[in-house]
Every structure is written in C-alpha cells, then in structure tokens.
N, CA, C and O of each residue as an XYZ file, in Angstrom:
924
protein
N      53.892     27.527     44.965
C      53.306     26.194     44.825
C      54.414     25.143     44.848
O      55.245     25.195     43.941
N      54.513     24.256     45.720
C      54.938     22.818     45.999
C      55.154     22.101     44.697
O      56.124     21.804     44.000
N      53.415     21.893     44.646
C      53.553     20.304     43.402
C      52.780     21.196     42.274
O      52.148     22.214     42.556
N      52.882     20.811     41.316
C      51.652     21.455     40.360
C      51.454     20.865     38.773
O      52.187     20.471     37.867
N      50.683     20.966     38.901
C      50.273     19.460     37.323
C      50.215     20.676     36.054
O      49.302     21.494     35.938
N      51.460     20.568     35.121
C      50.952     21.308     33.926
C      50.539     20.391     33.063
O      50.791     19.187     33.022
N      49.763     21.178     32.249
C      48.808     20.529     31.111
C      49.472     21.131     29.794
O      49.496     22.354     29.663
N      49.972     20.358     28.885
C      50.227     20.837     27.637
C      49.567     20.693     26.774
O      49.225     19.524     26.596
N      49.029     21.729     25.787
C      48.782     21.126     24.401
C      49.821     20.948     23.710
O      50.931     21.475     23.638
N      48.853     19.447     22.809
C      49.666     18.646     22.113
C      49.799     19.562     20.581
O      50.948     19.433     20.158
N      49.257     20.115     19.997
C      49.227     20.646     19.158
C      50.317     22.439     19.505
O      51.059     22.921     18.650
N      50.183     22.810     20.341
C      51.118     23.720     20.614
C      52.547     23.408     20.723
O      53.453     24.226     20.566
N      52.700     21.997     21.042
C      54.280     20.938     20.891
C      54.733     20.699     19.418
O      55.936     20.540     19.213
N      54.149     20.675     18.730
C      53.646     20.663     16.993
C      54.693     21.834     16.528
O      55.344     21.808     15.483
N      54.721     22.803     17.457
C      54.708     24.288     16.735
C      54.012     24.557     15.518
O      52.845     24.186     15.398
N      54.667     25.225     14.507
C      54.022     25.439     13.225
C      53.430     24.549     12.440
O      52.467     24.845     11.732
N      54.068     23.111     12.504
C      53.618     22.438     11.540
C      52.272     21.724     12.098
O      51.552     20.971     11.442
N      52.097     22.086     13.342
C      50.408     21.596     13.511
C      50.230     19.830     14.027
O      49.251     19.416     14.649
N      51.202     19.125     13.674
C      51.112     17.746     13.754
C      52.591     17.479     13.949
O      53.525     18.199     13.596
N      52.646     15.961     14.763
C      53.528     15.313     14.963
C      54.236     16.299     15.811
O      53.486     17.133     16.319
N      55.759     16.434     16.148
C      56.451     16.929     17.413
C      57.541     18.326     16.387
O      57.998     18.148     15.259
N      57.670     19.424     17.118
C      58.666     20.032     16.922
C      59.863     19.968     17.995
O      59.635     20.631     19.007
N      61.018     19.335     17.962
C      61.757     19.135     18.999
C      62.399     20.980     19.594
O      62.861     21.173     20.718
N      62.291     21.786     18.810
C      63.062     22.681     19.650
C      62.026     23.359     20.514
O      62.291     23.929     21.572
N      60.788     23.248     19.963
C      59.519     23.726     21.224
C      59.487     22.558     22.308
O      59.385     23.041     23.436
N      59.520     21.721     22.307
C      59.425     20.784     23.339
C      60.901     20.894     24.416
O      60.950     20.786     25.641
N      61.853     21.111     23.569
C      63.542     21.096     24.316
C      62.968     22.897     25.174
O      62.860     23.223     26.356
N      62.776     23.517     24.114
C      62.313     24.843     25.454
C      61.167     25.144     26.452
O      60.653     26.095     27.040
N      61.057     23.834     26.319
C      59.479     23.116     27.485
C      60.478     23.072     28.190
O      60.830     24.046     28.857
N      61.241     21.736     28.174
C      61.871     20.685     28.720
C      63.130     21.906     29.537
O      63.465     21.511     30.653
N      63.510     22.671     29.288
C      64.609     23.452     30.284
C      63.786     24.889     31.420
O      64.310     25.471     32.369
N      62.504     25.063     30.885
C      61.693     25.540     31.683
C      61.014     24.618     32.996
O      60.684     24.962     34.131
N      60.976     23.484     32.392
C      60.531     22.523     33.407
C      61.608     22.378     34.921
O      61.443     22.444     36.139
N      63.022     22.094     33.732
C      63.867     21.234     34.677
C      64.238     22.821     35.620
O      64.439     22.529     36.799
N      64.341     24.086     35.409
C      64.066     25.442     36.538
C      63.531     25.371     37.561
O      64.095     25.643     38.621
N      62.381     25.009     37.468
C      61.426     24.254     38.309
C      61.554     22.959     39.382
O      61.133     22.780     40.524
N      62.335     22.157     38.457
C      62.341     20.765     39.014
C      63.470     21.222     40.431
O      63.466     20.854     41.606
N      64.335     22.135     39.698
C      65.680     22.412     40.146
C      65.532     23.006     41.553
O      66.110     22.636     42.576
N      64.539     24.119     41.387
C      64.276     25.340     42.198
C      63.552     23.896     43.653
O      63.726     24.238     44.823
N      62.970     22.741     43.455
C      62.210     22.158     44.219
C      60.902     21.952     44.234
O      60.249     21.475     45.163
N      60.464     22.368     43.044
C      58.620     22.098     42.849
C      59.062     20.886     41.730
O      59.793     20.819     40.742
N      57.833     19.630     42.778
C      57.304     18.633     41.762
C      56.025     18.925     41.239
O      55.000     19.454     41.669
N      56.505     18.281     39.893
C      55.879     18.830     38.720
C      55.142     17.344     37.534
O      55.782     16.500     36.906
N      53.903     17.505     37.607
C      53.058     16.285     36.759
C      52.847     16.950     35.862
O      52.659     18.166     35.885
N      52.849     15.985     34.610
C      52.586     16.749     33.330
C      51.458     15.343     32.602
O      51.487     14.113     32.584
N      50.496     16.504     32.047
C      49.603     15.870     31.441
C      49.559     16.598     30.179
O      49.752     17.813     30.119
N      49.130     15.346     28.466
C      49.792     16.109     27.245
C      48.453     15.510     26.793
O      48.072     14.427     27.238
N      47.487     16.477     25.589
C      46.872     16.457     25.049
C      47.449     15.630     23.516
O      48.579     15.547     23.037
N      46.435     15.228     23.159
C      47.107     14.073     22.115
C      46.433     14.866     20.265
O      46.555     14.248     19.207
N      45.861     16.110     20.371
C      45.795     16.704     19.227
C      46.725     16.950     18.371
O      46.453     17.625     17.378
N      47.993     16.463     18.575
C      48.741     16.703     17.346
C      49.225     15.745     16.740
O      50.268     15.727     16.087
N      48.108     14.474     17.025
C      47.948     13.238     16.436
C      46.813     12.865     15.941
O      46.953     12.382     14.818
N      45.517     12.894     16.396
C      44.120     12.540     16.548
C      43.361     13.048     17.610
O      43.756     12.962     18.772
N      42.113     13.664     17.240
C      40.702     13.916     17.766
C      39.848     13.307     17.311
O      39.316     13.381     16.204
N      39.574     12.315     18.614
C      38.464     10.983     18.251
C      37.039     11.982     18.134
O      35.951     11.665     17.653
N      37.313     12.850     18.540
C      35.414     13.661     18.301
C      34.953     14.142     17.102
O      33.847     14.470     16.675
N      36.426     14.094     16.522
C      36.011     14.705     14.825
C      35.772     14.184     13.511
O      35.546     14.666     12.401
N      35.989     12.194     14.372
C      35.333     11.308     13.475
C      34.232     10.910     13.615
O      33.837     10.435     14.680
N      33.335     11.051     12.305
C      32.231     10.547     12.185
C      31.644      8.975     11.836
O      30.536      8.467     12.004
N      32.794      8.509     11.328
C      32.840      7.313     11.022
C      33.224      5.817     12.224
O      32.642      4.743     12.373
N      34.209      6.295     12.761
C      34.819      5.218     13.842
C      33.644      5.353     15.006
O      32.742      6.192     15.010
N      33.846      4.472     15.846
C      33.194      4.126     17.092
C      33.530      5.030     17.774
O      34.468      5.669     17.297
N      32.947      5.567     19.255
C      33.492      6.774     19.432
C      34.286      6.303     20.852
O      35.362      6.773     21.223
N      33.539      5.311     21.525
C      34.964      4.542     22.234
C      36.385      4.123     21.969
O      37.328      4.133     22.760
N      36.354      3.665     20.402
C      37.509      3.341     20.205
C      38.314      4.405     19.178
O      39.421      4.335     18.643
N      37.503      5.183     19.156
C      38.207      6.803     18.620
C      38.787      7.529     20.036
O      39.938      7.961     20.101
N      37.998      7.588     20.962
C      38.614      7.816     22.274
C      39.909      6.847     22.681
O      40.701      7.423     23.427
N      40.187      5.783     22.404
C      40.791      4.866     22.685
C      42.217      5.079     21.790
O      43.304      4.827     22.312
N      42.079      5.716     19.964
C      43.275      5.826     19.661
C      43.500      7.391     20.075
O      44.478      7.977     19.609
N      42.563      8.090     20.981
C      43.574      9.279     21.702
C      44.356      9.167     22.725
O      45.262      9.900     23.121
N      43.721      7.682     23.336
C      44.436      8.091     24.307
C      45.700      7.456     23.910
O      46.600      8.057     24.498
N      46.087      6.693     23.319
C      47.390      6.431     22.659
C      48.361      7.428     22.396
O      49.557      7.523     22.674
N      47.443      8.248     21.708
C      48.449      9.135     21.488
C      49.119      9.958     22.053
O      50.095     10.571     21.621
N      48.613     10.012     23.078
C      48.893     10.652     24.599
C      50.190      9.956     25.256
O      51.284     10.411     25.590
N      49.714      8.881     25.298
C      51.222      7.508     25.132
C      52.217      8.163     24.697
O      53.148      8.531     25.413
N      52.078      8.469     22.927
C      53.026      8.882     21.936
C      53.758      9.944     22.466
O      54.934     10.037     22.116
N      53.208     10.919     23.387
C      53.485     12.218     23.345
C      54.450     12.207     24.610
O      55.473     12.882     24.724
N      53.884     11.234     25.620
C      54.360     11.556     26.614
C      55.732     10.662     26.722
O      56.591     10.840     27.586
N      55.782      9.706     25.729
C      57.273      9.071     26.047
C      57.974      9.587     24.736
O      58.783      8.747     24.341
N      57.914     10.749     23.909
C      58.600     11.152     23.442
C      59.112     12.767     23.963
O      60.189     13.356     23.871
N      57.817     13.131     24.528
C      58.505     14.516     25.059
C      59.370     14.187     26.849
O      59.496     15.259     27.441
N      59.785     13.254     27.476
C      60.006     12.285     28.285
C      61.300     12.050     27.675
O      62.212     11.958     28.496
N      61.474     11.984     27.027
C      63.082     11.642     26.373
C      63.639     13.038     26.068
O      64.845     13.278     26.126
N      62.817     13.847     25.779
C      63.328     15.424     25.579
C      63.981     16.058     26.987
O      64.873     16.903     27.052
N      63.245     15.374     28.151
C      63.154     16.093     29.454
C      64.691     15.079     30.045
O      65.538     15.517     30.824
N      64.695     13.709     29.425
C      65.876     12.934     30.305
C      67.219     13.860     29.315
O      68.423     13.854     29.567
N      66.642     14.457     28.382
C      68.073     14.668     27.328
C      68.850     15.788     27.856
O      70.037     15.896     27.547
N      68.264     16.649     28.645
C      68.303     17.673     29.188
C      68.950     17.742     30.816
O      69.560     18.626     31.417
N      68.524     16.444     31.175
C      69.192     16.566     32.426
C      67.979     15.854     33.776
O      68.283     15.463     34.903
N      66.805     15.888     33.222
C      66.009     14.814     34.190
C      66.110     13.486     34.219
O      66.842     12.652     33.686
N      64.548     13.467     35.511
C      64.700     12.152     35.812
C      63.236     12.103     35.403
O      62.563     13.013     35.886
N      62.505     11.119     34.507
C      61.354     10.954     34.312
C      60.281      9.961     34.286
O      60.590      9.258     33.323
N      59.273      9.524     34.749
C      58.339      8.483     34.392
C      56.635      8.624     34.126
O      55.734      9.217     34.719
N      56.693      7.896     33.110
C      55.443      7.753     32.632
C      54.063      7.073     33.582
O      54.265      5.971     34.093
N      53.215      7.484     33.716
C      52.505      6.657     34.056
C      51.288      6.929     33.586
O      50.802      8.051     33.445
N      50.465      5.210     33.182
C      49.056      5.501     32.819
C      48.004      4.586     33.886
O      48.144      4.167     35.035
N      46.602      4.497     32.611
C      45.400      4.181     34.059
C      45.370      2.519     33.524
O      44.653      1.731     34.142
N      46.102      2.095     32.470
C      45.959      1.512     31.920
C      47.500      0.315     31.748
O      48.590      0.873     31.622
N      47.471     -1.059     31.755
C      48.593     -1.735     31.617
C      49.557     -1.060     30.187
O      48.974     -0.482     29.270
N      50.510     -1.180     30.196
C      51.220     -0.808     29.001
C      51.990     -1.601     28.525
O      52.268     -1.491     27.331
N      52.659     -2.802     29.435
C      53.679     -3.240     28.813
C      54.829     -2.818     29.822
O      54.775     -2.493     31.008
N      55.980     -2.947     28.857
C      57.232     -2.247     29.448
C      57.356     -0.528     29.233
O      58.289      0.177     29.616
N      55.922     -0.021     28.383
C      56.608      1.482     28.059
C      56.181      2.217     29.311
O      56.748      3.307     29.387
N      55.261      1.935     30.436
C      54.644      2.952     31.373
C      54.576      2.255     32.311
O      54.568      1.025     32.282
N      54.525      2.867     33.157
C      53.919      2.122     34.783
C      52.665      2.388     35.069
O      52.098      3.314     34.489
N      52.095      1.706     35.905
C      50.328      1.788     36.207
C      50.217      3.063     37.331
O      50.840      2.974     38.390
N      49.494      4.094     37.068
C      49.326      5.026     37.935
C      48.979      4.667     39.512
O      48.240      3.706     39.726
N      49.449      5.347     40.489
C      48.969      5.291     41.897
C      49.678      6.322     42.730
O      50.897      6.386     42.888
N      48.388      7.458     43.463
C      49.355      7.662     43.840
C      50.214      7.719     44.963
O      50.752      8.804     45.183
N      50.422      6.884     45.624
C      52.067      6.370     46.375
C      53.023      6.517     45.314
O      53.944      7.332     45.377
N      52.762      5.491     44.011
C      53.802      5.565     43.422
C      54.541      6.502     42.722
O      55.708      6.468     42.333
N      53.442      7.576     42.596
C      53.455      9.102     42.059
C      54.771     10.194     43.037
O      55.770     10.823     42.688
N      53.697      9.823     45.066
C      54.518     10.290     45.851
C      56.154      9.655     46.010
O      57.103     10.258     46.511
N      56.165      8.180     45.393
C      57.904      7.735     46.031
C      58.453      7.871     44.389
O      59.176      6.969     43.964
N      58.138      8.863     43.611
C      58.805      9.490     42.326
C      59.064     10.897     42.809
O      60.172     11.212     43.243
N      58.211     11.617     42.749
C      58.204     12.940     43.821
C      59.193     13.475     44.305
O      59.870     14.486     44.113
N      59.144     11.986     45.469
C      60.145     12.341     46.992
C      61.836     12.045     46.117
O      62.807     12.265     46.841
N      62.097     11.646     44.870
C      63.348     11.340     44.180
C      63.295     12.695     43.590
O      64.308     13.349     43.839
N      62.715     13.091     43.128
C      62.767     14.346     42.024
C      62.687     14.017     40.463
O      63.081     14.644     39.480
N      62.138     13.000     40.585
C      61.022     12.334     39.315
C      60.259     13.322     38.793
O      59.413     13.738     39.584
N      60.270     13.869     37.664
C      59.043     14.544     37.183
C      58.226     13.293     35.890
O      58.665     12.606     34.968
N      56.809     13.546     36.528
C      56.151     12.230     36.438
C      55.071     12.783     35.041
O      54.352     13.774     35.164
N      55.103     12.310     34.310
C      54.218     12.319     32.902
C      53.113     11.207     33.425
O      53.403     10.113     33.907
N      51.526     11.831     33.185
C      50.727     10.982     33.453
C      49.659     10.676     32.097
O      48.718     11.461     31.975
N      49.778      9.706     31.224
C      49.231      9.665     30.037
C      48.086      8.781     29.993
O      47.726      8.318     31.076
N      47.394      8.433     28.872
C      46.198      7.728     28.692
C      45.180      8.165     29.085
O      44.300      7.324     29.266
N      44.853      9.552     29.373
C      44.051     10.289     30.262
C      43.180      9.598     31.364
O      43.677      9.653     32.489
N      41.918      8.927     31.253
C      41.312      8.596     32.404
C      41.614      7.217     32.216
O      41.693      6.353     33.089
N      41.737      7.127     31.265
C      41.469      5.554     30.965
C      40.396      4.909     29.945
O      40.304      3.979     29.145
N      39.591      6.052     30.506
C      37.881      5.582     29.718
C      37.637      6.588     28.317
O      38.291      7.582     28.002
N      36.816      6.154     27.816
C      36.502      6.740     26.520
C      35.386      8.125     26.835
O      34.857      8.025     27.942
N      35.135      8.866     26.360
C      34.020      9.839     26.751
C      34.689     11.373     27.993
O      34.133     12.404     28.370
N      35.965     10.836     28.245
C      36.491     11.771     29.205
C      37.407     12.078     28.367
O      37.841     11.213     27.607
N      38.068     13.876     28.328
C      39.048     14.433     27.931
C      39.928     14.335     28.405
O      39.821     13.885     29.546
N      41.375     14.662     27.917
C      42.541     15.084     28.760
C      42.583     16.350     29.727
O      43.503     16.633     30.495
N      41.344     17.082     29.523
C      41.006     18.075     30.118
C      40.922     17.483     31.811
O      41.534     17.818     32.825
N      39.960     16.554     31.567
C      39.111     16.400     32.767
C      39.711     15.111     33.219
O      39.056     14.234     33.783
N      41.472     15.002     32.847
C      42.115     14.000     32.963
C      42.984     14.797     33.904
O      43.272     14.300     34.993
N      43.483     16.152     33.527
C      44.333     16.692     34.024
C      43.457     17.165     35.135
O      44.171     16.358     35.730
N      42.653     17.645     35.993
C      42.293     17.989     36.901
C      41.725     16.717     37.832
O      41.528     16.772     39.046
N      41.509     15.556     36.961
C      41.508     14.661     37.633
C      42.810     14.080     38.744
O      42.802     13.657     39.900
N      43.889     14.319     37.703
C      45.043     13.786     38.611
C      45.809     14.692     39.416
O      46.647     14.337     40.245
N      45.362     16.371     39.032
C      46.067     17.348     40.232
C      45.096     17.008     41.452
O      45.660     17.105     42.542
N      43.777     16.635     41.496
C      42.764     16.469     41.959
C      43.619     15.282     43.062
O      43.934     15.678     44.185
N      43.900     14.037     42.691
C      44.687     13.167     42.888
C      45.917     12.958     44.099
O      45.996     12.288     45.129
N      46.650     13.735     43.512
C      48.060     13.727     43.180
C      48.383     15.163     44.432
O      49.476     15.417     44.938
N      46.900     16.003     44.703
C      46.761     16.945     45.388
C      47.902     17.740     45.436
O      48.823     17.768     46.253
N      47.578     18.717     43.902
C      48.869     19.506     43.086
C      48.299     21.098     44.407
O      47.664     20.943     45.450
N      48.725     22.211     43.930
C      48.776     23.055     44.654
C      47.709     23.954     43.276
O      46.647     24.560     43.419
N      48.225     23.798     42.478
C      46.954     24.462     41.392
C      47.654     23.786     39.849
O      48.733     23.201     39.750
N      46.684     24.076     38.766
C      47.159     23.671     37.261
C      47.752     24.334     36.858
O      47.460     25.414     37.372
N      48.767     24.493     35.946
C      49.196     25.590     34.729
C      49.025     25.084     33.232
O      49.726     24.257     32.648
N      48.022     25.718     32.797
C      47.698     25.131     31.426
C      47.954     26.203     30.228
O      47.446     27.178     29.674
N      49.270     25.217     30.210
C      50.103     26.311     29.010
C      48.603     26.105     27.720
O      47.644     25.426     28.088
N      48.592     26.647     26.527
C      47.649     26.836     25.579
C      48.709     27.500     24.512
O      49.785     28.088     24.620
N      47.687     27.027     23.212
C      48.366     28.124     22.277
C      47.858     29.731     22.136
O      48.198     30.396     21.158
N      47.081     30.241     23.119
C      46.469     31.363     23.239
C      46.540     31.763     24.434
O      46.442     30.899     25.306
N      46.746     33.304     24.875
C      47.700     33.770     26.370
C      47.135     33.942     26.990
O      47.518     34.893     27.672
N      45.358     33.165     27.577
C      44.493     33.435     28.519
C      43.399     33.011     28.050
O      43.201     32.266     27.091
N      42.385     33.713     29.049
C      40.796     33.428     28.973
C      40.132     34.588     28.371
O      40.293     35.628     29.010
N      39.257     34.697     27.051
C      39.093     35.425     26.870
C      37.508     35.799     27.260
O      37.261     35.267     28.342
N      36.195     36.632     26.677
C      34.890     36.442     27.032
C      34.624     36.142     25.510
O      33.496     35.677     25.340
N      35.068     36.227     24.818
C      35.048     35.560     23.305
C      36.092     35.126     22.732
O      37.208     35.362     23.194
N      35.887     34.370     21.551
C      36.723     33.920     20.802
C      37.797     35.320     20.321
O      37.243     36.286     19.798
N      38.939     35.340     20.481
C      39.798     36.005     19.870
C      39.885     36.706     18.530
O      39.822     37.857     18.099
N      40.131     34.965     17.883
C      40.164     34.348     16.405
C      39.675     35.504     15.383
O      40.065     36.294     14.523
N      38.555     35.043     16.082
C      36.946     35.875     15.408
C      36.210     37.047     15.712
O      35.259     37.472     15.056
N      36.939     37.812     17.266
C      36.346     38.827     17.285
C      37.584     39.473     17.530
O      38.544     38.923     18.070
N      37.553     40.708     17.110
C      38.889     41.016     17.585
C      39.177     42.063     18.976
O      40.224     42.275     19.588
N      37.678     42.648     19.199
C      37.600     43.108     20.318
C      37.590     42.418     21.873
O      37.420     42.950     22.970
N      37.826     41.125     21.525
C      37.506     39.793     22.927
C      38.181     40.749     23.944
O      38.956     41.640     23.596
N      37.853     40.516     25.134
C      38.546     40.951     26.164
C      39.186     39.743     26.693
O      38.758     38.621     26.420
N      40.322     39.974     27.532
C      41.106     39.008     28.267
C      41.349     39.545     29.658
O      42.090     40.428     30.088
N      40.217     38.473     30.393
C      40.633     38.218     31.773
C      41.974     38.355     32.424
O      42.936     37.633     32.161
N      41.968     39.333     33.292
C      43.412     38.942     34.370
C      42.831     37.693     35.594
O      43.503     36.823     36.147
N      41.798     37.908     35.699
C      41.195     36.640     36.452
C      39.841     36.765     36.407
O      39.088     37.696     36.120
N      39.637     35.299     36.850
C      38.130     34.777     36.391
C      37.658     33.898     37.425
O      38.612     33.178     37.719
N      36.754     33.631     38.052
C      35.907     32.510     39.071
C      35.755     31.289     38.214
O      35.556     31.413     37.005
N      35.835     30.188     38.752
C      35.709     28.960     37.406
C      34.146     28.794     37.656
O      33.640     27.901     36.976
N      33.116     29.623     38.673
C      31.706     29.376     38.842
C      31.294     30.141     36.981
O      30.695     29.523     36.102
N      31.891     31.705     36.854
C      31.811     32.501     35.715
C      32.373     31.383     34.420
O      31.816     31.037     33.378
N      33.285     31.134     34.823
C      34.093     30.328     33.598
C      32.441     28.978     32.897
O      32.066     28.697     31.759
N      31.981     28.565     34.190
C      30.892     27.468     33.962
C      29.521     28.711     33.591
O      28.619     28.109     33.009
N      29.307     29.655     33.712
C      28.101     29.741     33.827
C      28.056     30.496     32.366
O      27.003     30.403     31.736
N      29.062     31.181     31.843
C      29.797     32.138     30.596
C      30.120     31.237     29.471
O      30.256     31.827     28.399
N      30.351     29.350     29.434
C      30.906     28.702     29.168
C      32.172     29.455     28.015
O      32.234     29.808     26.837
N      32.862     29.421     28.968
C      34.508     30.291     28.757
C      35.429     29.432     28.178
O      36.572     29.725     27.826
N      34.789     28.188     28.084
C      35.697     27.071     27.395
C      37.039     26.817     27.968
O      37.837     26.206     27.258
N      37.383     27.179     29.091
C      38.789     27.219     30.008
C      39.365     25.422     29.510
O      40.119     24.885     28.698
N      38.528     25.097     30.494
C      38.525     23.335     30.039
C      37.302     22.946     29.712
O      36.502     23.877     29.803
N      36.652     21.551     29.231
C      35.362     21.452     29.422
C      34.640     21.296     30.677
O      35.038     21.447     31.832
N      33.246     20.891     30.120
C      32.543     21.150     31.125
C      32.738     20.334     32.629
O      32.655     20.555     33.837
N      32.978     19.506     31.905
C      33.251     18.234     33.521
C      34.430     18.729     33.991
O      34.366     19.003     35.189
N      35.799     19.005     33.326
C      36.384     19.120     34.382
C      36.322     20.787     34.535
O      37.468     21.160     34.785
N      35.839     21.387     34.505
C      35.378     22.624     35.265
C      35.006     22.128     36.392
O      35.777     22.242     37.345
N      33.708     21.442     36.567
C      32.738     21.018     37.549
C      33.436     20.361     38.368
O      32.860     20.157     39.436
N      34.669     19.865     38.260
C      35.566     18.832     39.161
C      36.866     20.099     39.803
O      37.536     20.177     40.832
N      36.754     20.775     38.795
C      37.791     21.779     39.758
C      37.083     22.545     40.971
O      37.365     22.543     42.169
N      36.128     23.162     40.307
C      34.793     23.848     41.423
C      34.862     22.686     42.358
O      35.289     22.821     43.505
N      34.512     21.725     41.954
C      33.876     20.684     43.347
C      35.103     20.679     44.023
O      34.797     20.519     45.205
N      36.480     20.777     43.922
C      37.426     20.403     44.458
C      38.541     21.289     44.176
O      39.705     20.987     43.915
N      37.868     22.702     44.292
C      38.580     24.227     44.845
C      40.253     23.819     43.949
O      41.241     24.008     44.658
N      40.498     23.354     42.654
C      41.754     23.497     42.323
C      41.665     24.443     41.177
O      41.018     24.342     40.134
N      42.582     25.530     41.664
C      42.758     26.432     41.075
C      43.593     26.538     39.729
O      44.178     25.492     39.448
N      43.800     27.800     38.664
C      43.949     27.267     37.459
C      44.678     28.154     36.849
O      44.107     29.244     36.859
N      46.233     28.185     36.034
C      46.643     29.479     35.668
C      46.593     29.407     34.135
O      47.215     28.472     33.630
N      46.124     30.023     33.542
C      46.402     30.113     31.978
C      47.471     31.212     31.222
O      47.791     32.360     31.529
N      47.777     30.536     30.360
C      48.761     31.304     29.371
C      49.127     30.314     28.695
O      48.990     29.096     28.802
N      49.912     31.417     27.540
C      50.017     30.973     26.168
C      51.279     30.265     26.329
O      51.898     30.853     27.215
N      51.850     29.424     25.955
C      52.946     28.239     25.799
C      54.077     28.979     24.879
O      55.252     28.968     25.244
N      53.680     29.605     23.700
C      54.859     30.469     22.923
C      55.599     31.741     23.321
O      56.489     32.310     22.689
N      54.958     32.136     24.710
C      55.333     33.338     25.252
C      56.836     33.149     25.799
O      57.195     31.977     25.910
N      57.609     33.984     26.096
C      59.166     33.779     26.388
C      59.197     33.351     27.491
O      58.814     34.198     28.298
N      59.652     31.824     28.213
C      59.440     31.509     29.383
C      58.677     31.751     30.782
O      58.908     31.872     31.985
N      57.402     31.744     29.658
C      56.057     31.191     29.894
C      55.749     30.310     31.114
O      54.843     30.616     31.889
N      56.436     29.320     31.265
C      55.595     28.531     32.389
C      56.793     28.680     33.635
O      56.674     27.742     34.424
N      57.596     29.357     33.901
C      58.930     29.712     34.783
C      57.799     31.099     35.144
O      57.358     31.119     36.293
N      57.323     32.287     34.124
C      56.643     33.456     34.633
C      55.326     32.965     35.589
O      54.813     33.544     36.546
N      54.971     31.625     34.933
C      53.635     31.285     35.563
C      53.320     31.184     36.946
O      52.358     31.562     37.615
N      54.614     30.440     37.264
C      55.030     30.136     38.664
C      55.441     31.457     39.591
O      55.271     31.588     40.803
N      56.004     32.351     38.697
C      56.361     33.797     39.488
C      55.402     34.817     39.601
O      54.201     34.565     39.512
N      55.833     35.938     39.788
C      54.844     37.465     40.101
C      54.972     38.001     38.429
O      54.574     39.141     38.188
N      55.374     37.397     37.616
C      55.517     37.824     36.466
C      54.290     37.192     35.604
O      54.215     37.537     34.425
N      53.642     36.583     35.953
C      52.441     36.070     35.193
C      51.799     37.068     34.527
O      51.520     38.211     34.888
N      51.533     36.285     33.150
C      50.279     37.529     32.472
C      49.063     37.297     32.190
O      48.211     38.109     31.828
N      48.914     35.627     32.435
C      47.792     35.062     31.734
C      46.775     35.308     32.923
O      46.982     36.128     33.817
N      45.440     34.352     32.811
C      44.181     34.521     33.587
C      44.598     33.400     34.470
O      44.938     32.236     34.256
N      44.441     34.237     35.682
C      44.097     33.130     37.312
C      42.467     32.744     36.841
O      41.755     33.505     36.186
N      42.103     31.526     37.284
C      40.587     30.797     37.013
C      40.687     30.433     38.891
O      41.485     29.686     39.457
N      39.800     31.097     39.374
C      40.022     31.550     40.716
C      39.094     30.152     41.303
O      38.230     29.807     40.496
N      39.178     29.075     42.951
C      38.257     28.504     43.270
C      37.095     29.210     44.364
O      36.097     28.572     44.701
C-alpha cells in the first residue's frame, strides 16, 4: 500500500492510565510511523478523542455540543501526538473541517496531496466537522477522500472478534472478515455508518491491537496477525 490512513485510539495513547497522553506509547507510535514514512508510504492519521471525552456518555449536555467538545479533543490529540512525530524526526500537519486559527489548516484534498508529494505525514482532526458523526466514520471518510489504499486501525484489542472477548472467553477471532458480515453480525469493527461507507466505497480494513510489538510496521507486512475486514 502507497497511502494509507491509520486510525488510532485515543484511549490506547493513554496507555495504562486510561486518560490524557502516555508519551512513551505515543514516541513508539511515532518511530513505527516514521519506518513507514521512510520506506515511502504516505501516511494520514486520524485520532479518536476518548482519552479526553465521550460526548455520548453525557446525559446532561446537548448532544451537538457534546459532539463538539470531542471533536476538540481530537484537536488536543492530534497536535500533541504531532509534536511526538516532529521530535522524532518528521515532517507534520494538522488539518481540520473546521477554521482553527493558527493551530491547523483547513482540510482539502490538494492540500493533503502537495503535503504527501513533500513527505508530510498529515494528521486529520475534528472528525467530520459535524456533530452526530464519529471519528470512526471520520476516518473512512477521509481514506475515502484522500483515496488511501486501505485503513489500519490500530485498537486496544488484536482483531475482530464474533463476540465480546472481555466477557466471553471463548470469542473467536477472525483472520478475516467481509465488512457485508461485519454489517450484518454487527461486529462493531467501526460503526454502523462508516461500515456502510467502506462497503459503498470497497475500502478495505486491517485490524490489530496497538500494544502488540511493532504492530502497525507488521500491519503493513506479511507478518500481520490481526483481521483483514475484506471489500
């Protein structure tokens, strides 16, 4: 694969403590990435903002503007793990759907492709823009976009299972899966919309777990362990 949009969870960046940033999980993001960058695949990264806020789990706030302080936090994530990636030896930029100021640039993509063609690895935050859409269906929106070659959605869990793990302990784990099965099984891969947006638009999907020993370098190779989500 060429280009390819990984998706991080934000809460797997957390490491143990669940919230806010662990810098040495993010610094062993950040030198798996730049392998990549190195080897010649451009690389979009889209960051889930759970290890700040989930506007769905308030009952109290508006749910637009509970959507609204996620996507901030997405902001948060992506110009701090963005400084992890320049500390290391990249070149990086933010971009959202949304004005920012001086911290981001406005998404497009030309401007995506004349970052690219430098060897820019491009952080795309604020997810859609709109309230009611995930970072899920943010990230397949912009490989969708950005016309990545497929996703890699690191997770804190090393695949797709047909049940919860957690809770059963017999779950089985997919070596691969159809994302038609993933929708019809609801396999919880991503949600439902952007399932329906990958199907509609054949982008394919690799899963694995983010804590595994250079994890998203295997993803890209014949060494993969997690579930292909097949189009």
């Amino acid at each position: 694969m060429k280009r390819i949009l990984l998706k991080l969870s934000g809460e797997a960046l957390a490491g143990e403590k669940h919230i806010g940033f662990d810098e040495a999980t993010v610094t062993v993001v950040a030198k798996q990435v730049m392998q990549l960058a190195d080897a010649g695949t451009q690389v979009g990264i889209v960051i889930g903002g759970g290890n700040f806020w989930r506007g769905r789990t308030s009952e109290t706030i508006d749910r637009a503007k509970a959507d609204q302080i996620g996507m901030l936090a997405t902001v948060m994530n992506c110009i701090y793990v963005s400084e992890i990636f320049r500390s290391v030896g990249m070149m990086t930029q933010i971009l959202t759907p949304f004005e920012c100021g001086a911290f981001t640039k406005l998404f497009s993509k030309d401007r995506v492709n004349k970052y690219f063609s430098k060897g820019i690895v491009c952080f795309f935050a604020g997810g859609t823009g709109h309230p009611y859409f995930s970072t899920d269906t943010a990230t397949v929106l912009r490989a969708v976009e950005i016309e990545a070659d497929g996703i890699l959605l690191a997770k804190a869990i090393d695949g797709v299972y047909d049940s919860d793990p957690k809770t059963n302990p017999k779950a089985v784990k997919y070596d691969q899966v159809s994302i038609q099965e993933v929708i019809e099984k609801k396999l919880a891969v991503v949600d439902l919309s952007a399932s329906i947006l990958s199907m509609e638009n054949k982008m394919p999907m690799y899963v694995f777990g983010l804590n595994e020993e250079n994890s998203i370098v295997k993803a890209m190779s014949g060494e993969f362990s997690g579930t292909r989500v097949t189009v």
